[in-house]
C-alpha positions as semicolon CSV with decimal commas, in nm:
position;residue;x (nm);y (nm);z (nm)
1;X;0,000;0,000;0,000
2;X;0,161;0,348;-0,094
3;X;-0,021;0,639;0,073
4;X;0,173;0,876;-0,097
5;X;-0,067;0,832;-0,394
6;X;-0,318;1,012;-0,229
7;X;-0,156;1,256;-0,064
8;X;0,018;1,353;-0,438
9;X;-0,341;1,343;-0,600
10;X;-0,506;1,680;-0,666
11;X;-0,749;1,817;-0,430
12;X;-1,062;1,671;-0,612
13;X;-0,916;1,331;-0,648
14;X;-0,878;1,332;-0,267
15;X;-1,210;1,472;-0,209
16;X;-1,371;1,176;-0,455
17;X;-1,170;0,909;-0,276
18;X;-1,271;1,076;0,036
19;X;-1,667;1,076;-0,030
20;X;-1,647;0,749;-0,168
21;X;-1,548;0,554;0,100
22;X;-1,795;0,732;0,351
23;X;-2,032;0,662;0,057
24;X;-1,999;0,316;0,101
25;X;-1,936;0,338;0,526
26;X;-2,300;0,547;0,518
27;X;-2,471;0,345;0,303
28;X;-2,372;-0,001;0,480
29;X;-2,537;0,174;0,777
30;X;-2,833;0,334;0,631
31;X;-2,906;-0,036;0,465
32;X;-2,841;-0,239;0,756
33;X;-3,059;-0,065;1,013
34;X;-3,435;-0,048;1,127
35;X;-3,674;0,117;0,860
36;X;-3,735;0,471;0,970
37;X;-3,531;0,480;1,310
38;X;-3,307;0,783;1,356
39;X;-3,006;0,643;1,262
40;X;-3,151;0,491;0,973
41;X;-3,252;0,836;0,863
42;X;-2,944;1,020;0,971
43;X;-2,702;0,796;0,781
44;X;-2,973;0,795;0,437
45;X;-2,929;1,147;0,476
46;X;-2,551;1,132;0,479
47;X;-2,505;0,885;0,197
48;X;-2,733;1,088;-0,002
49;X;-2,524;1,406;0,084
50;X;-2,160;1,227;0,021
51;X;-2,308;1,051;-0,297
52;X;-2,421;1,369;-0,423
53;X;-2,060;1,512;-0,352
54;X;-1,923;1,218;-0,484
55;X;-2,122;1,223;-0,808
56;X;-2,036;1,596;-0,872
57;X;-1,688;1,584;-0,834
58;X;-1,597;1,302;-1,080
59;X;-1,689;1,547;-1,381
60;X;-1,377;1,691;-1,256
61;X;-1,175;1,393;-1,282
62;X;-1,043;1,382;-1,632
63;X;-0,777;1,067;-1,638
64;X;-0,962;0,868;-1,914
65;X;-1,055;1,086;-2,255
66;X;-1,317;0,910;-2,430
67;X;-1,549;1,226;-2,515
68;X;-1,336;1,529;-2,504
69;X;-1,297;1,570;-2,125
70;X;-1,542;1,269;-2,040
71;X;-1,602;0,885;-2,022
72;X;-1,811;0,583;-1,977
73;X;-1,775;0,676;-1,577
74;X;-1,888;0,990;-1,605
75;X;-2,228;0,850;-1,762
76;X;-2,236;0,649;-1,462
77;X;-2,193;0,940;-1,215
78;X;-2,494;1,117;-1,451
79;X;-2,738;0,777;-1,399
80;X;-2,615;0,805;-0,995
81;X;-2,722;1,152;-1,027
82;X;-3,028;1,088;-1,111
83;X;-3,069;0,786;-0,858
84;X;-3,046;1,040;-0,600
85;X;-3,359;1,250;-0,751
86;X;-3,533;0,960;-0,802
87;X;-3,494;0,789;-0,475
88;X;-3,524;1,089;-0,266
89;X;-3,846;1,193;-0,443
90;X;-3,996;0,844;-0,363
91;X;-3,974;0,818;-0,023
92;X;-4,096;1,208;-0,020
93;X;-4,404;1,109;-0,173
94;X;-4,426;0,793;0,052
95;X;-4,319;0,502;-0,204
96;X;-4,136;0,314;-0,006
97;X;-4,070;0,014;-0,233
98;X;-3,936;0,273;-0,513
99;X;-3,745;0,456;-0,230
100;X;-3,584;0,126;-0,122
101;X;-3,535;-0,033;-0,484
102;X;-3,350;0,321;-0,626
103;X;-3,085;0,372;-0,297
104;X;-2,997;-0,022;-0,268
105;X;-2,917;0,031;-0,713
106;X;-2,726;0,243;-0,636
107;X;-2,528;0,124;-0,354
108;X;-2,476;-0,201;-0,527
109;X;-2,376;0,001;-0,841
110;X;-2,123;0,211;-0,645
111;X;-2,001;-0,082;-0,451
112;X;-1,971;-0,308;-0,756
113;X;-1,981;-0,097;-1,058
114;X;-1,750;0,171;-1,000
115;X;-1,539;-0,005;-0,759
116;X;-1,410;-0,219;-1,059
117;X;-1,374;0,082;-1,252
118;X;-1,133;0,222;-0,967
119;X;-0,946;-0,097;-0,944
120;X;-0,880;-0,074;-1,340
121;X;-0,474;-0,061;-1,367
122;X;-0,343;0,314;-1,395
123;X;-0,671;0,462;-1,156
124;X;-0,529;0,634;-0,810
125;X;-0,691;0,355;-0,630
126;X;-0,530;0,050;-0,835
127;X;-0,230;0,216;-0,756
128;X;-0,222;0,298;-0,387
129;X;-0,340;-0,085;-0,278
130;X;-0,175;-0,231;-0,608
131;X;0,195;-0,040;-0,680
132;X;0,397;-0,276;-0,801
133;X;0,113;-0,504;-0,965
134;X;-0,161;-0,354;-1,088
135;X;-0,287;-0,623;-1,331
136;X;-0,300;-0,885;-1,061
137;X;-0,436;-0,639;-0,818
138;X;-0,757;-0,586;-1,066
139;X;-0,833;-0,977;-1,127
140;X;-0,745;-0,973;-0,700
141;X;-1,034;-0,707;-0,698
142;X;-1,255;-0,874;-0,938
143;X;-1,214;-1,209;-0,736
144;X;-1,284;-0,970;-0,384
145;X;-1,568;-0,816;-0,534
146;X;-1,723;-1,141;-0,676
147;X;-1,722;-1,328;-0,367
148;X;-1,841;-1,034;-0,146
149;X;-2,183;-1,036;-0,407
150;X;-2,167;-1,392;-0,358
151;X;-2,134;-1,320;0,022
152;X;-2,416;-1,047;-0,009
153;X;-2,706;-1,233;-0,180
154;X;-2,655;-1,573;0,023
155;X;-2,959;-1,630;0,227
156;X;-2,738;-1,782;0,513
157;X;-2,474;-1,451;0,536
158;X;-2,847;-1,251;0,568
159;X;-2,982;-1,543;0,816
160;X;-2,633;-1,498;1,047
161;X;-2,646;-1,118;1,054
162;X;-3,006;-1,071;1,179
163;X;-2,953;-1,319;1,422
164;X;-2,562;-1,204;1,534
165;X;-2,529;-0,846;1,402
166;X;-2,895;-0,658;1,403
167;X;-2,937;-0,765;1,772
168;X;-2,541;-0,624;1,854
169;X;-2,654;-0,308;1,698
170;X;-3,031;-0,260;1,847
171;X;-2,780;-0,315;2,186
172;X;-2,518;-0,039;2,119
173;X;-2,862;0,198;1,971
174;X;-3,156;0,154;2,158
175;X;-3,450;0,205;1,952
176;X;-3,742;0,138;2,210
177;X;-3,983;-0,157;2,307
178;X;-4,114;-0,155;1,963
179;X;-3,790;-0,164;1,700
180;X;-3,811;-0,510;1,533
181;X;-3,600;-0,674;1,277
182;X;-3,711;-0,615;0,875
């Protein structure tokens, strides 16, 4: 790991690698508690905020020219973009279902989608977990990322956290007599 690729990276490269991993920090959080209990809400309203920040500040980012300044990822920041609008307005208007279906796209898509893209050999983030090989540090990622989906959408890893991890959490946040698992 060489941290001295961030701290060489411009200002708005630091600030995207900053919001993205409390991106992905708030929206573990926001997905993994109560519906509609204050830290729910709090950390929604912080993954929103950091995605939006996050989003935003990758049309600055200019490593790979496809369209003059732009790229496939910036089309990716414009769909994430308007994932925000879209989930926010649901669960504004009280459609829950949309609400949840439009913020879990696009954590997945950040956690998965983009991730690979910052793993791709060259990319800041390839290159501070990856220096010396950053072609076997993107198949390492691919591998990482596969089995964590794997990991994610296995009926057993959800059975074991409700049963070990919710109940830690409802322990260290009280929620009142009433706060029950989803």
């Amino acid at each position: 790991m060489d941290i001295t690729v961030i701290t060489e990276a411009g200002p708005i490269i630091q600030l995207h690698m900053l919001t993205g991993a409390l991106t992905l920090a708030a929206g573990a959080v926001a997905f993994h508690r109560q519906r509609r209990d204050w830290i729910h809400k709090v950390s929604g309203r912080f993954f929103v905020t950091v995605m939006l920040i996050l989003a935003v500040s990758s049309f600055f980012i200019h490593e790979i020219r496809v369209w003059g300044p732009f790229s496939p990822i910036h089309l990716l920041s414009a769909w994430v973009l308007f994932g925000l609008w879209q989930g926010v307005s649901a669960i504004r208007r009280g459609d829950v279902a949309a609400h949840v279906g439009h913020m879990r796209g696009l954590y997945m898509g950040t956690l998965f989608g983009a991730g690979l893209f910052n793993f791709l050999p060259g990319r800041t983030t390839n290159r501070l977990f990856f220096p010396d090989r950053p072609v076997e540090g993107f198949v390492i990622a691919i591998v990482l990322m596969g089995a964590l989906y794997l990991a994610m959408n296995s009926t057993q890893i959800r059975s074991l956290a409700r049963r070990r991890i919710f109940p830690l959490t409802r322990r260290i946040f009280p929620l009142g007599k009433d706060a029950t698992l989803r």
